[in-house]
C-alpha positions in Angstrom: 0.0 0.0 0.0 1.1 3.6 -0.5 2.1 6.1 1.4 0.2 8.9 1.4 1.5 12.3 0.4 2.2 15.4 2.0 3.4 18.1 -0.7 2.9 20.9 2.0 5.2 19.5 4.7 7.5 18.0 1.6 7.5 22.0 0.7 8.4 23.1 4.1 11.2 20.8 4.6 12.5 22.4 1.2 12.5 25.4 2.4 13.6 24.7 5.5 16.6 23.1 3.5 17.1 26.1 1.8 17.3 28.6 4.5 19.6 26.3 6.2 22.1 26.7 2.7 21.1 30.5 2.7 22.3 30.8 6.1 25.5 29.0 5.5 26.1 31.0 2.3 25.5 33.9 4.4 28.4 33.5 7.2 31.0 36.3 7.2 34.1 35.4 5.4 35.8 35.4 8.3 34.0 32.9 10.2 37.1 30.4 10.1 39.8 33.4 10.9 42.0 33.2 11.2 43.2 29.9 9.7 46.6 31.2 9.1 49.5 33.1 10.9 48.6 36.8 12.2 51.6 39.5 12.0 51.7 42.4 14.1 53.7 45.2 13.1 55.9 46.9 15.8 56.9 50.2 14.5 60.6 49.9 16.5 63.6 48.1 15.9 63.7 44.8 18.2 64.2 45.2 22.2 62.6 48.2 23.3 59.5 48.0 24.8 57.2 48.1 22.1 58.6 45.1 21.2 58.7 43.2 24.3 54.9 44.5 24.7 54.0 42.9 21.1 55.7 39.3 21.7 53.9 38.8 25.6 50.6 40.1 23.3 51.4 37.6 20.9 52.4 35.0 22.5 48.6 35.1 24.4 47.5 35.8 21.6 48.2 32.9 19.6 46.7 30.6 23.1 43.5 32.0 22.3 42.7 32.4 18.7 45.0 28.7 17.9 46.9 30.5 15.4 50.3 31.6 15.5 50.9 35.1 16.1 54.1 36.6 14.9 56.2 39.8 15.3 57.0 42.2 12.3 59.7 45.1 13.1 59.0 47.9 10.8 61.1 50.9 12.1 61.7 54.6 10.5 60.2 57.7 10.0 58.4 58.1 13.8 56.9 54.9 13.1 54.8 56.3 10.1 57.0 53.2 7.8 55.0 50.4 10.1 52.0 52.9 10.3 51.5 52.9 6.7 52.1 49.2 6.4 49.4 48.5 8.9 47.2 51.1 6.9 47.6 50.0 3.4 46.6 46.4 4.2 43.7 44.2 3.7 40.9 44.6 6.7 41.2 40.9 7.1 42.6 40.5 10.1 46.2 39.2 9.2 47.4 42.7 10.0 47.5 43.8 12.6 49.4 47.1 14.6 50.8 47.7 18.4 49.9 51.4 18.1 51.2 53.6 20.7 51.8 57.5 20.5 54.6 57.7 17.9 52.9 56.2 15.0 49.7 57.6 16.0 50.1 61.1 17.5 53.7 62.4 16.4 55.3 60.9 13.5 52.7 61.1 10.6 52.6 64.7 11.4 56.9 65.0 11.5 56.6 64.3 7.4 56.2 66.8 5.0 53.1 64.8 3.6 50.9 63.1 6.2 50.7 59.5 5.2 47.4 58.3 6.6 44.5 59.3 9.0 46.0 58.1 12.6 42.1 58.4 13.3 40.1 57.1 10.4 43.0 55.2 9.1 42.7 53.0 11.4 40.3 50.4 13.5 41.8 50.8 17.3 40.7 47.5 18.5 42.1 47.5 22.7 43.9 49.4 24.5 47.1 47.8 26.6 47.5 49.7 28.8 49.6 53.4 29.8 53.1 54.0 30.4 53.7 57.9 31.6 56.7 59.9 30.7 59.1 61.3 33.6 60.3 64.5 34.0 63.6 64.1 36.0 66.7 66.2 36.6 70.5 65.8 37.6 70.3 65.5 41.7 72.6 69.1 41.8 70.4 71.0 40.1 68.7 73.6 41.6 65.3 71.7 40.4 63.4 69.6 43.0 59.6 70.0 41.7 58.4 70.1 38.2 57.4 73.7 39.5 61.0 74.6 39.6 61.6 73.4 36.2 59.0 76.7 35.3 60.9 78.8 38.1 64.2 78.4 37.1 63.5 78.8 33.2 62.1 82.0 34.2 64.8 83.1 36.3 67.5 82.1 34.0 65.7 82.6 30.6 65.9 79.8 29.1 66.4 75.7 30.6 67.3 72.8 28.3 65.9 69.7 28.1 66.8 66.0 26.8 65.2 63.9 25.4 65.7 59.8 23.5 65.3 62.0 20.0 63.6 64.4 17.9 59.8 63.9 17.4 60.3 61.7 20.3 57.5 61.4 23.4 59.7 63.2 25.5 60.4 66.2 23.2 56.6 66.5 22.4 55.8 66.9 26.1 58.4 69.2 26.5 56.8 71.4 23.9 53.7 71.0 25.7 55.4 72.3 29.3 57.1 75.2 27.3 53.7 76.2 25.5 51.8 75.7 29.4 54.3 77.0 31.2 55.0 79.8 29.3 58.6 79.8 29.4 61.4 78.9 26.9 63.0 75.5 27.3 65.1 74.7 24.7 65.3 70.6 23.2 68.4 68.8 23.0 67.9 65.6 21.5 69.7 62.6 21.5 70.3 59.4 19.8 67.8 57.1 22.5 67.4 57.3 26.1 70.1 55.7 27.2 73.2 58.2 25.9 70.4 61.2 27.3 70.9 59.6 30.8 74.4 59.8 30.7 74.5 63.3 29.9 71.7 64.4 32.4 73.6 61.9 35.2 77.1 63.9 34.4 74.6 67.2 34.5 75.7 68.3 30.6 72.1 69.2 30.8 69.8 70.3 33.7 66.6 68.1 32.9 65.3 64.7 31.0 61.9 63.5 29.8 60.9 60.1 28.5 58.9 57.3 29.1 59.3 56.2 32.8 60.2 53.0 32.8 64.3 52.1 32.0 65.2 55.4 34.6 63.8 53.8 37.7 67.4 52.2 38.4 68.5 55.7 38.1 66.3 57.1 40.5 66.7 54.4 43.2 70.3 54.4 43.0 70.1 58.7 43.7 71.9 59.6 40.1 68.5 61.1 39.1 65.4 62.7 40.7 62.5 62.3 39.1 60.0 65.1 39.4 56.9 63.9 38.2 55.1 61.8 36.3 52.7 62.2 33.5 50.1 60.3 34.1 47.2 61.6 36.0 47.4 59.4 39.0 51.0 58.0 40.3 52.4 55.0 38.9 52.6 52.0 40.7 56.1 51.9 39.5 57.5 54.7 41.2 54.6 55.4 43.9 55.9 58.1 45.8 57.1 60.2 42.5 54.1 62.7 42.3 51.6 63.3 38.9 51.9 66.4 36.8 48.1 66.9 38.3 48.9 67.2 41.7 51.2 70.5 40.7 48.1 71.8 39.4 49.5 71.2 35.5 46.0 69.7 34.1 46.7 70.5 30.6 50.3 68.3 31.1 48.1 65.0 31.5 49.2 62.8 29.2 49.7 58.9 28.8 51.9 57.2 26.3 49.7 54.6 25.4 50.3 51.1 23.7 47.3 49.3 22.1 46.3 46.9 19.0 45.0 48.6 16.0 44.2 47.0 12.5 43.5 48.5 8.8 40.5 51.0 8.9 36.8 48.8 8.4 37.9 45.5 10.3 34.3 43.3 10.9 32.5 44.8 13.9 32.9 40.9 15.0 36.2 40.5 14.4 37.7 43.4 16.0 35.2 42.0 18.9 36.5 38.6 19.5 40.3 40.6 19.5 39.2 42.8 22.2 37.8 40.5 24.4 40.9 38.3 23.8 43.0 41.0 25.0 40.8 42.1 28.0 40.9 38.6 29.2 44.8 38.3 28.7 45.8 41.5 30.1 43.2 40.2 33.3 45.7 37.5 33.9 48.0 38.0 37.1 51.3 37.0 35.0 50.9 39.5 32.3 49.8 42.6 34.9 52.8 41.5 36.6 55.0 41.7 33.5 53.5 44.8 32.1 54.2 46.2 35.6 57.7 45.5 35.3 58.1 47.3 32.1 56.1 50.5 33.8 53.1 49.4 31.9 49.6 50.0 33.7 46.8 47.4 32.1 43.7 48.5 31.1 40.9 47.4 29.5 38.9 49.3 27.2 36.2 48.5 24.4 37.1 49.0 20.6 34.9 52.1 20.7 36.4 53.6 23.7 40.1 53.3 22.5 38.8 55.0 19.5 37.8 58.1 20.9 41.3 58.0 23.8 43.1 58.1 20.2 41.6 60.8 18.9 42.0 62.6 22.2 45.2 62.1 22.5 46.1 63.0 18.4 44.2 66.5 19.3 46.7 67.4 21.9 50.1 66.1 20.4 49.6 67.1 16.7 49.2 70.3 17.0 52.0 70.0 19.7 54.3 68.3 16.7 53.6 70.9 13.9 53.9 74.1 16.3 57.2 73.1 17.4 58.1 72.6 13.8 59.4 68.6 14.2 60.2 67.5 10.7 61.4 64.1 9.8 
């Protein structure tokens, strides 16, 4: 005997069929990303800290996603060489950036042309976390405070600075003290932080800025005093150094940042599985402990807040860059 028929629930399980291949047709092209290795581009030479940042990121990384994650030095012109790497390539998520101020808030606009949008150019996907500059000075100087570095510019007519180079953190911000403080300090830049040191140390100059963290051996061993730090709040590194805020200096706030960027219109998805990657890695007690070491506060932050600390920070250091007439 026959079975009897049922063309309508034969046509719903069609359909039903149907959708199901729709659907599947429909997944994002990067639902099996990443099924290859993913490069981050550091835009310093191998060693410094934006490197050592990158391989702990990547290493963690490459746990999480079960793909290797690999590091890609791409030094020169204030980081705008690596920059423009990251910017010129394919949204797909093979790409990737550890953005920090240089190649986002100095160097593009060191060059005679500006080579991408550090804003729009860009998808900021997490932030790191901060490291803060340090103003410091040679122990027999007749500078104790940040507040004498204004005093004795004033009394003397003009103070030098050092910094690890021109267009460097350190000689932005001391643009920015010259412009808030209203007195003329005068760079002197130097070939990296180290051969700065041994000037300020053997007092060639009166004062140093850069980023906090390879001076604290100076500073415990008395061959420099640090004066404050940039950062709004103290830094667990160097807890009883005192923040450019509590001298009253609001508009000297300022963070040196490190973060992960990618090529401007990542997936919304994409850049979301990243960030919560990150957030969960920089959670972890061994990586705040190691970013601690290298004066790096963690900090999580969604893909749309990083985005607007970015273009915060670019609206207080470009126009620092281009009125102090840094070219590279």
């Amino acid at each position: 005997m026959s079975q009897p028929e049922f063309p309508l629930l034969r046509r719903r399980g069609t359909l039903k069929w149907l959708a199901g291949g729709a659907a599947c047709l429909a997944l994002p092209a990067f639902a099996a990303w990443p099924d290859k290795p993913i490069k981050i581009v550091v835009t310093f030479p191998a060693g410094g800290a934006s490197d050592i940042v990158a391989r702990l990121m990547a290493e963690q990384l490459g746990k999480k996603l079960g793909q290797a994650v690999v590091v890609d030095n791409r030094p020169g012109a204030g980081g705008s060489v690596g920059g423009l790497v990251v910017a010129q390539a394919p949204a797909d998520g093979y790409t990737l950036m550890l953005s920090n101020s240089t190649p986002v808030s100095i160097g593009p606009f060191a060059l005679e042309k500006q080579p991408y949008d550090p804003v729009e150019g860009f998808t900021h996907i997490a932030l790191i976390g901060n490291a803060p500059c340090v103003v410091m000075a040679n122990p027999h100087a007749p500078i104790k405070t940040i507040t004498d570095v204004e005093s004795q510019a004033r009394k003397t007519g003009r103070l030098d600075f050092g910094s690890g180079g021109p267009a460097s953190i350190g000689h932005i911000y001391g643009e920015l003290m010259k412009k808030a403080m209203g007195v003329n300090l005068q760079h002197i830049p130097y070939r990296g932080g180290a051969p700065m040191a041994t000037d300020l140390i053997a007092g060639v100059i009166p004062v140093g800025i850069d980023v906090l963290t390879a001076f604290v051996p100076y500073f415990k061993s008395g061959q420099l005093v640090p004066l404050a730090v940039t950062s709004a709040a103290r830094s667990p590194l160097v807890p009883d150094v005192p923040s450019v805020l509590e001298f009253g200096y609001r508009k000297l706030v300022l963070d040196n940042f490190f973060g992960l960027s990618g090529p401007a219109h990542m997936p919304a998805d994409m850049v979301a599985r990243l960030n919560a990657a990150c957030n969960e890695i920089l959670a972890t007690p061994e990586v705040k402990k190691k970013m601690l070491e290298l004066g790096i506060t963690t900090q999580a932050m969604s893909p749309a807040a990083f985005g607007g600390f970015v273009k915060e920070q670019v609206a207080v250091l470009a126009p620092a860059v281009k009125g102090a007439g840094v070219k590279l």
